[in-house]
C-alpha beads as a LAMMPS data file, in Angstrom:
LAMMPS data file: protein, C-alpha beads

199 atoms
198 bonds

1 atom types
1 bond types

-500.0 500.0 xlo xhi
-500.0 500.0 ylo yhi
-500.0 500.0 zlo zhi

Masses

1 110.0

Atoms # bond

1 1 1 -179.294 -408.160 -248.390
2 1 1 -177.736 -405.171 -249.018
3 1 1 -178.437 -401.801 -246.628
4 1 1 -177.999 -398.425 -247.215
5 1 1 -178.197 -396.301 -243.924
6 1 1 -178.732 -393.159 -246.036
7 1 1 -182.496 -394.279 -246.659
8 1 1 -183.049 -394.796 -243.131
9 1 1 -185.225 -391.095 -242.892
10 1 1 -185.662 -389.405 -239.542
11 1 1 -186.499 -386.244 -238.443
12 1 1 -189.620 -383.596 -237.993
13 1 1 -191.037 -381.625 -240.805
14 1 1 -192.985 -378.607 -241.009
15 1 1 -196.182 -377.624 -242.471
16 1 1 -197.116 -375.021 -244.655
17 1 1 -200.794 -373.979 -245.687
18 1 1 -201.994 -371.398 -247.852
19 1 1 -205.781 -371.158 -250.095
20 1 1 -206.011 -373.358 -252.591
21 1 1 -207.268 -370.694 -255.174
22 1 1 -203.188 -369.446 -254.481
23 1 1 -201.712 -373.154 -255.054
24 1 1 -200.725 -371.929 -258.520
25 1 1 -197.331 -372.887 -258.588
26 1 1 -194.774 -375.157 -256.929
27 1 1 -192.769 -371.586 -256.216
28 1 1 -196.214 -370.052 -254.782
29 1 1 -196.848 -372.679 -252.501
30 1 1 -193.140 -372.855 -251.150
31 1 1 -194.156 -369.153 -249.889
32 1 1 -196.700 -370.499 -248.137
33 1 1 -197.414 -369.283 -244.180
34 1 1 -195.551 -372.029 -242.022
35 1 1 -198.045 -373.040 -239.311
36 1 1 -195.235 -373.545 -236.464
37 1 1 -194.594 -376.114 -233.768
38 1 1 -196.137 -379.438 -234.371
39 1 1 -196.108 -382.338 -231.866
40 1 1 -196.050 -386.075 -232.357
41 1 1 -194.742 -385.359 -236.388
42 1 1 -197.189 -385.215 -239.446
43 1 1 -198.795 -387.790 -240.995
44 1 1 -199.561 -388.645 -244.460
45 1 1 -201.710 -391.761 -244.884
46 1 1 -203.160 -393.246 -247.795
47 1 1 -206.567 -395.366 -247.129
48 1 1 -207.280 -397.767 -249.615
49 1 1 -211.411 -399.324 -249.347
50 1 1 -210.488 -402.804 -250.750
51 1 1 -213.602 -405.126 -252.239
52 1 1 -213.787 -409.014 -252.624
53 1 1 -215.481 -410.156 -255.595
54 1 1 -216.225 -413.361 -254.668
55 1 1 -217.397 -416.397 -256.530
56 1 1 -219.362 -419.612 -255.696
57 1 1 -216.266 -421.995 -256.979
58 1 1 -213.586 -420.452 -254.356
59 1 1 -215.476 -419.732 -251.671
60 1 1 -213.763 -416.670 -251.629
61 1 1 -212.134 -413.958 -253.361
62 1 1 -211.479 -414.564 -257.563
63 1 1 -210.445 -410.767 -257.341
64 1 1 -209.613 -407.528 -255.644
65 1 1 -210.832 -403.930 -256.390
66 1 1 -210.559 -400.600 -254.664
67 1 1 -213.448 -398.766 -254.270
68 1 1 -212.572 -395.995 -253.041
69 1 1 -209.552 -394.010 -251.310
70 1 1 -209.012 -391.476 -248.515
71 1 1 -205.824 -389.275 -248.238
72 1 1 -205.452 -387.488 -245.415
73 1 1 -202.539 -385.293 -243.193
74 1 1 -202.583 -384.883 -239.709
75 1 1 -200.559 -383.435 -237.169
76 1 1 -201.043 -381.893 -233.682
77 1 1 -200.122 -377.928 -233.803
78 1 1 -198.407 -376.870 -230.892
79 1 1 -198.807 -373.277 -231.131
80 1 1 -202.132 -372.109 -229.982
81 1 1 -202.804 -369.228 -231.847
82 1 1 -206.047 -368.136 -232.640
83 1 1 -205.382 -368.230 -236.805
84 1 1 -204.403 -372.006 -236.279
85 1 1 -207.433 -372.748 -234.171
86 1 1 -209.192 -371.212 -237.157
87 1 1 -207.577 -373.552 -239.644
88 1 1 -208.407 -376.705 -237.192
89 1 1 -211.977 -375.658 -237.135
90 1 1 -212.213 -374.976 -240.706
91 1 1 -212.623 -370.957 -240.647
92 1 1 -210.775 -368.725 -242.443
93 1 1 -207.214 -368.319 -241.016
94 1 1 -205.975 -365.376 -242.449
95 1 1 -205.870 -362.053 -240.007
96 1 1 -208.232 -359.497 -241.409
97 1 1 -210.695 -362.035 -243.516
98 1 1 -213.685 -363.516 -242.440
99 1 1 -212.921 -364.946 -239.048
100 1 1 -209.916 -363.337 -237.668
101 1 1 -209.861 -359.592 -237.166
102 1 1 -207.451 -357.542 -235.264
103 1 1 -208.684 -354.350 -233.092
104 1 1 -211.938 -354.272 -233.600
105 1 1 -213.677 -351.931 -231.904
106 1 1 -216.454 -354.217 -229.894
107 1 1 -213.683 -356.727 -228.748
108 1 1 -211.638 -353.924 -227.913
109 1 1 -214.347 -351.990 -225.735
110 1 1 -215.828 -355.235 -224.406
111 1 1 -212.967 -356.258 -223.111
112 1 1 -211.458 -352.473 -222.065
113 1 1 -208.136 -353.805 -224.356
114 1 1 -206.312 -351.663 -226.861
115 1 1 -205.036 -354.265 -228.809
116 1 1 -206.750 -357.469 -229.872
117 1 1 -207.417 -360.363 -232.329
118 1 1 -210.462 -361.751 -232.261
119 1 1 -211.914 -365.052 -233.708
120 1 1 -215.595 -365.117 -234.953
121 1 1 -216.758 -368.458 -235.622
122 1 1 -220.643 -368.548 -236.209
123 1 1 -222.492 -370.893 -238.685
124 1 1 -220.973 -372.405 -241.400
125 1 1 -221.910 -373.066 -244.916
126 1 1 -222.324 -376.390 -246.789
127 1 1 -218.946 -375.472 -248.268
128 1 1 -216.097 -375.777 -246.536
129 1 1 -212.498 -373.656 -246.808
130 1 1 -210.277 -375.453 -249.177
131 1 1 -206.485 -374.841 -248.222
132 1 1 -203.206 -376.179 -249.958
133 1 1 -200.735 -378.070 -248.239
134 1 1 -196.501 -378.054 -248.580
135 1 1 -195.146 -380.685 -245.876
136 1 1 -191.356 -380.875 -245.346
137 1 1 -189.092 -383.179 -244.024
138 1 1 -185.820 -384.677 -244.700
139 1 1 -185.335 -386.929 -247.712
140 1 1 -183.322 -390.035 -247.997
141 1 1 -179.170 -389.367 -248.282
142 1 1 -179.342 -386.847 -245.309
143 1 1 -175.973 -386.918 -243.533
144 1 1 -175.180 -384.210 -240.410
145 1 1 -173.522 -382.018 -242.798
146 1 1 -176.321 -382.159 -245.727
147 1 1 -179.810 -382.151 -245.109
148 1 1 -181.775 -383.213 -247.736
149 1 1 -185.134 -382.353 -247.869
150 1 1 -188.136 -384.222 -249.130
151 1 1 -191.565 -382.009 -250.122
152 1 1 -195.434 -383.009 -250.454
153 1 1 -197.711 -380.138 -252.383
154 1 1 -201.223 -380.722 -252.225
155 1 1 -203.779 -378.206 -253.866
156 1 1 -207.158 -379.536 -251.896
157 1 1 -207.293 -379.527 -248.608
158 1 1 -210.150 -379.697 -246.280
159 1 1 -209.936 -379.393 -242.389
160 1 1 -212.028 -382.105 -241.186
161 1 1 -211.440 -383.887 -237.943
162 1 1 -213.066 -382.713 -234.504
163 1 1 -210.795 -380.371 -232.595
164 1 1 -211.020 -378.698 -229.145
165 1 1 -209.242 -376.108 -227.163
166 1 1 -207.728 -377.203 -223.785
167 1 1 -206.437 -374.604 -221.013
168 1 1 -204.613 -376.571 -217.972
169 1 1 -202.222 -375.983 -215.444
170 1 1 -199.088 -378.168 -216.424
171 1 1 -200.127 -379.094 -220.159
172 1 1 -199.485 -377.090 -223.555
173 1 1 -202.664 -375.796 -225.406
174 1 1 -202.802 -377.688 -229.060
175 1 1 -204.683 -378.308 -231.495
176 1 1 -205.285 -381.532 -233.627
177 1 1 -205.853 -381.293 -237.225
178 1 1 -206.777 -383.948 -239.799
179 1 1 -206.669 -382.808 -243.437
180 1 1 -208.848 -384.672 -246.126
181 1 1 -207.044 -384.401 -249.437
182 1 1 -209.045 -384.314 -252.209
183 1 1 -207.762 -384.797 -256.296
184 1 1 -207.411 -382.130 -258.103
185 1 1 -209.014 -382.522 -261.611
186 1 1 -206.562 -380.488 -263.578
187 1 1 -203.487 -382.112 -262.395
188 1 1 -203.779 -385.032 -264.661
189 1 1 -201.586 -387.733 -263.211
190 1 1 -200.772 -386.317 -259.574
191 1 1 -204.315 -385.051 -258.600
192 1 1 -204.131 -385.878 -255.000
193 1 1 -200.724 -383.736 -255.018
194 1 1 -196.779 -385.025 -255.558
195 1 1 -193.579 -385.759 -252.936
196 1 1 -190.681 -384.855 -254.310
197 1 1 -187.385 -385.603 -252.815
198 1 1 -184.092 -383.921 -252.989
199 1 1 -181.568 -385.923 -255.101

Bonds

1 1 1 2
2 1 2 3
3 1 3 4
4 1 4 5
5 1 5 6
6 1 6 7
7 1 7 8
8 1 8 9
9 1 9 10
10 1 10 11
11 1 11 12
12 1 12 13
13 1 13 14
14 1 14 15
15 1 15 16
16 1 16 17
17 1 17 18
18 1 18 19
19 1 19 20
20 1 20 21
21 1 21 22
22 1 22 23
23 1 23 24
24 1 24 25
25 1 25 26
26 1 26 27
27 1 27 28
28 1 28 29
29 1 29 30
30 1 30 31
31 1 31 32
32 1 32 33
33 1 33 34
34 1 34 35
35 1 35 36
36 1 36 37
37 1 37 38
38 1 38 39
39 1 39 40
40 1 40 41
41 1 41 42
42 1 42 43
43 1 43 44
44 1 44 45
45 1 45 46
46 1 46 47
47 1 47 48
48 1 48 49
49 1 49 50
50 1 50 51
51 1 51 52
52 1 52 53
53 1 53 54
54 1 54 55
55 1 55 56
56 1 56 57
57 1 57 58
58 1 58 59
59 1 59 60
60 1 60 61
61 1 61 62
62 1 62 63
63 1 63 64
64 1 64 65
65 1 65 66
66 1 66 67
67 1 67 68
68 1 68 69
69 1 69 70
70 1 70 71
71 1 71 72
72 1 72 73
73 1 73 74
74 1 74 75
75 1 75 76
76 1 76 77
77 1 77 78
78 1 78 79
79 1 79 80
80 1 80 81
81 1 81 82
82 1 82 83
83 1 83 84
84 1 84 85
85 1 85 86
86 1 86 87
87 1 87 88
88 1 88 89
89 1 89 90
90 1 90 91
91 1 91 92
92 1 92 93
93 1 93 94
94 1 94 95
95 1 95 96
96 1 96 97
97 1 97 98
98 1 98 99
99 1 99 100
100 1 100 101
101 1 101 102
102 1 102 103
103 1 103 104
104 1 104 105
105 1 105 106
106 1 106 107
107 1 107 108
108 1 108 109
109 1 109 110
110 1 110 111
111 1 111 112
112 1 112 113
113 1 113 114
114 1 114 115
115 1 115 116
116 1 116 117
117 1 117 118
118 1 118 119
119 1 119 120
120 1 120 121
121 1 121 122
122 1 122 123
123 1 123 124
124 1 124 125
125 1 125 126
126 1 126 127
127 1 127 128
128 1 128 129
129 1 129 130
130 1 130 131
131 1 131 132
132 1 132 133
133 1 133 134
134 1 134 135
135 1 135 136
136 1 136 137
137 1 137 138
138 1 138 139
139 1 139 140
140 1 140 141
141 1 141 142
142 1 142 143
143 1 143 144
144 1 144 145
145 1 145 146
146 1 146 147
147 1 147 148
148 1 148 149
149 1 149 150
150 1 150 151
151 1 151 152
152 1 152 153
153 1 153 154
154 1 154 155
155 1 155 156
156 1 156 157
157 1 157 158
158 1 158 159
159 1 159 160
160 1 160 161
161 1 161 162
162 1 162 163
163 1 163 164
164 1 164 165
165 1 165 166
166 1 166 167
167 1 167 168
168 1 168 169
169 1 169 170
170 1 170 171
171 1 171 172
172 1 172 173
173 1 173 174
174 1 174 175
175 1 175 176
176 1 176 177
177 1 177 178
178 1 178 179
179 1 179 180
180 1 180 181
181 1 181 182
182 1 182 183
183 1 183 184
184 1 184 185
185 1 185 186
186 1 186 187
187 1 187 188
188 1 188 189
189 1 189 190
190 1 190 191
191 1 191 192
192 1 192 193
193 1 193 194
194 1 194 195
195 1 195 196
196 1 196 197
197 1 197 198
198 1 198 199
C-alpha cells in the first residue's frame, strides 16, 4: 500500500462568522470577523439518520435509506468576550446592534464606569440569528515551508447547543458553541456549503 505523508493533515484552524444575509460571495465571507482562540480544534460532523426497510423473507434489512441528516460545527471559543458569548447564545454579535452596545448611558451610570459594553439578552423570538461560517485549516501537501490551507463556507448557520459562562480561580472562561448547518436552497448542488482545498 502506498503512503503519502503529505495527506497526513494536522494542525488548528480558525473560525470566521459573519450574517448570512452578507454570505454573498466566497470573497465576502473570507472578510469575515475571525472569532479568536478556540480550544480542543473545530469540528465538522456530518450525521446521517439511517432506516432499515426490512422484509419478512430476510429477517432483516432488503435496503438502506437516509432519512434525514444533521450538519453541524463546533468548537470551544477561548476568548470570552462578550460579542462571542452573544454568538454562543444566539444574540446578535455585532457591537452596536441589538444585543451588544458600547457606553450606554444606564450601564455606564449604574455601574459609575466611563467606558463599557454591555450585553442585553432578554426574550427571544421563534426565529433565530442565522450566521455564515468560513473554517480554516491546513490542507493536504502542507510541508514547514508551505502551508496549504483548506476552507469550509457555509451560508446557514444557527447557534444551537446550550452554553454557560464559568468564572474560576485557575481555569480560562470559554464558551462552547455547536452550529446547526442548514442547506441553502439557492446553492443548487453544495447547499449545506463547500471545502475547498488548496492545490
Amino acid at each position: 500500500m502506498a503512503v503519502n505523508v503529505s495527506n497526513i493533515v494536522v494542525g488548528e484552524a480558525t473560525l470566521k462568522l459573519g450574517d448570512s444575509a452578507n454570505a454573498t460571495s466566497i470573497t465576502a465571507m473570507d472578510s469575515f470577523t475571525d472569532l479568536g482562540a478556540t480550544q480542543n480544534g473545530v469540528e465538522i460532523s456530518w450525521e446521517p439518520d439511517m432506516v432499515d426497510i426490512e422484509i419478512d423473507q430476510y429477517g432483516d434489512a432488503a435496503r438502506i435509506v437516509q432519512s434525514k441528516v444533521k450538519v453541524m460545527v463546533k468548537t470551544t471559543m477561548a476568548e470570552a468576550t462578550l460579542n462571542n458569548l452573544a454568538i454562543a447564545w444566539n444574540y446578535d454579535q455585532n457591537t452596536g446592534g441589538d444585543h451588544i452596545k458600547a457606553n450606554n448611558a444606564y450601564d455606564q451610570t449604574a455601574n459609575g464606569y466611563t467606558n463599557t459594553l454591555g450585553f442585553n439578552f432578554g426574550a427571544q423570538s421563534v426565529f433565530p440569528y442565522e450566521k455564515a461560517l468560513v473554517v480554516e485549516g491546513t490542507a493536504p501537501g502542507s510541508v514547514a515551508g508551505g502551508i496549504k490551507k483548506r476552507r469550509f463556507y457555509t451560508k446557514r448557520a444557527i447557534s444551537m447547543e446550550a452554553s454557560n459562562v464559568t468564572m474560576k480561580r485557575a481555569e480560562a472562561s470559554v464558551f462552547t458553541v455547536g452550529f446547526r448547518i442548514l442547506p441553502k436552497t439557492e446553492d443548487v448542488g453544495y447547499e449545506y456549503g463547500k471545502i475547498i482545498d488548496q492545490a
